[in-house]
C-alpha positions, 0 to 999 in steps of 0.5 A: 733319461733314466736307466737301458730302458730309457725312461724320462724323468725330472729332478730338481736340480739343486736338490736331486729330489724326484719330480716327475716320472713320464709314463709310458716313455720306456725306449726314448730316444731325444728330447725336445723341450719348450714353453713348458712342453715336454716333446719325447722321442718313443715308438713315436711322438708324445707331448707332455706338460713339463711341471705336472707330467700329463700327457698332452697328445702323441703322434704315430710314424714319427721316425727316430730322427729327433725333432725340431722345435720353434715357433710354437710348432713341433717339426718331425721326419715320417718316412719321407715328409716332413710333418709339422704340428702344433706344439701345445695341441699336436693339430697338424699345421702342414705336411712336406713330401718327396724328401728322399733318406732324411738325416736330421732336421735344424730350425732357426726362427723361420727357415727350416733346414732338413738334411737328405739326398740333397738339401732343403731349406724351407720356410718354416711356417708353410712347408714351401721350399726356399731354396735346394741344392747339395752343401759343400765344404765340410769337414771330418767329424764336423755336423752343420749348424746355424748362426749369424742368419747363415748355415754352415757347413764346415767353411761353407755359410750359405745365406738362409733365405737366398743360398749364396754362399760364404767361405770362411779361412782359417789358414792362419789358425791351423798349425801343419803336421797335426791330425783333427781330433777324435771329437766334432768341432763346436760353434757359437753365434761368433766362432766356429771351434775347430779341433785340428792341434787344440781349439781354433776360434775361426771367427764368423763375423769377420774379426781376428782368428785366434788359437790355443794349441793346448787346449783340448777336450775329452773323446767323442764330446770335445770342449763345451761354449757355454756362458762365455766360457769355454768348458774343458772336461778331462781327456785322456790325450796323450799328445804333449804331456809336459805342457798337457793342462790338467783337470777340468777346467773352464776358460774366458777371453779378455774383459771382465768375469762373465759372472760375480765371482763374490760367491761362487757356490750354491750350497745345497741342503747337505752342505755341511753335514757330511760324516767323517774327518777332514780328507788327507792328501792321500786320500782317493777323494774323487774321480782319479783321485784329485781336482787335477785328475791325475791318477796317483797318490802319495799313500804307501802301499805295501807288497803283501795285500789281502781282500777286505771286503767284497759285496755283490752289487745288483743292477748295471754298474757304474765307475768306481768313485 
């Protein structure tokens, strides 16, 4: 989503040349993305080609609630119904009323999960309604989710075609006289990541629990499970500085790479090109200034400074780098 105005458009990824421009998608708001089919969130509901751009079909009423997408349909809030549409033809497949102040939507193959007043589970084929009932056992800052044929609602599972319930315990994984973080928790097909001193892996399907005291991510986004590992972006936390790890960093369990190690970087058509000397160690070379991101330099400054240079730049700014 490019720009205030919100406006979708694709890049190649490996060489930031400009694929596409999605008109008519200024105010987007989500995305959804499958089998080559572009679903975006604007004044309403609009269906693109991926690759060529086109415009497939749209739908008014959609609500700014982001959509759900499987199966080869497209699965939407207006007002109180839950609509159903084909994905590549937009051809309604079934509508679902009466579900009262709808937050958000989850699918997982054949159950969809709408989240309102109460909740329902519905078979996501017809609309019919499996199972109601109001979820229990969440936690601050923490959102729903789905693995292992369960939802989850923090340590509450509830089994997807029938409702029963399963607890989880994590008693020996959370450490006392500590608050939950200032991000929501993340989960796996295996764990739920919770973020109470660093990062407690509570496991959902009845292995060992574990903990890493130390490990902690930035504000409002948190740690990322990707890959098989654990991604760590820099944070600005301030909680045990002596041992506080630096950086961004990525972290894998026990067993062997994830991936081949031999030839780790993709070099892009630049590689190799770029002006200018070798870059000394008191250079501010990148954001905060190292790898490590700390902040400082060994560089001399000294007490009588004057201005160099200035320039007015137009547009909305973005951090220094």
């Amino acid at each position: 989503i490019k720009g205030k105005a919100g406006k979708v458009v694709a890049y190649d990824a490996a060489t930031g040349v400009l694929l596409n421009d999605y008109e008519g998608t200024d105010g987007t708001t989500a995305m959804r993305y499958s089998d080559g089919v572009l679903v975006v969130h604007d004044k309403g509901l609009t269906a693109f080609d991926a690759e060529s751009g086109l415009k497939i079909w749209d739908r008014e009423g959609a609500s700014r609630i982001p959509a759900a997408v499987s199966n080869g349909q497209v699965y939407y809030v207006d007002g109180a119904d839950v609509v159903s549409v084909g994905l590549r033809e937009g051809k309604e497949q079934w509508t679902r009323t009466g579900i009262q102040k709808i937050k958000s939507l989850l699918i997982d193959e054949n159950y969809l999960a709408v989240f309102g007043s109460s909740f329902h589970m519905l078979q996501a084929g017809t609309g019919e309604t499996i199972w109601t009932g109001k979820l229990e056992g969440g936690f601050k800052r923490s959102t729903p989710f789905i693995a292992n044929g369960r939802l989850w609602s923090g340590w509450q599972g509830y089994e997807l075609n029938t409702g029963n319930k399963v607890s989880l315990n994590a008693d020996d994984v959370y450490s006392l006289g500590h608050h939950t973080r200032c991000y929501p928790p993340k989960a796996t097909e295996n764990y739920l990541i919770t973020a109470n001193r660093g990062a407690e892996f509570v496991s959902l399907t009845g292995k060992p629990n574990t903990q890493n005291d130390w490990l902690r991510g930035p504000c409002s986004f948190g740690v990322l499970p990707c890959n098989g590992l654990v991604y760590v972006p820099p944070n600005p936390c301030f909680c045990y500085t002596g041992v506080k790890i630096l950086g961004f960093n990525a972290y894998q369990g026990d067993g062997p790479l994830y991936w081949d190690s031999s030839d780790p970087l993709t070099k892009g058509a630049a590689f190799g090109k770029a002006a200018g000397g070798e870059a000394s160690v008191s250079d501010w070379v990148t954001y905060r200034g190292n790898a490590r991101r700390s902040g400082s330099s060994p560089a001399q400054v000294g007490s009588a400074m004057k201005v160099l240079w200035s320039v007015d730049l137009p547009g909305r700014l973005t951090q220094p780098v």
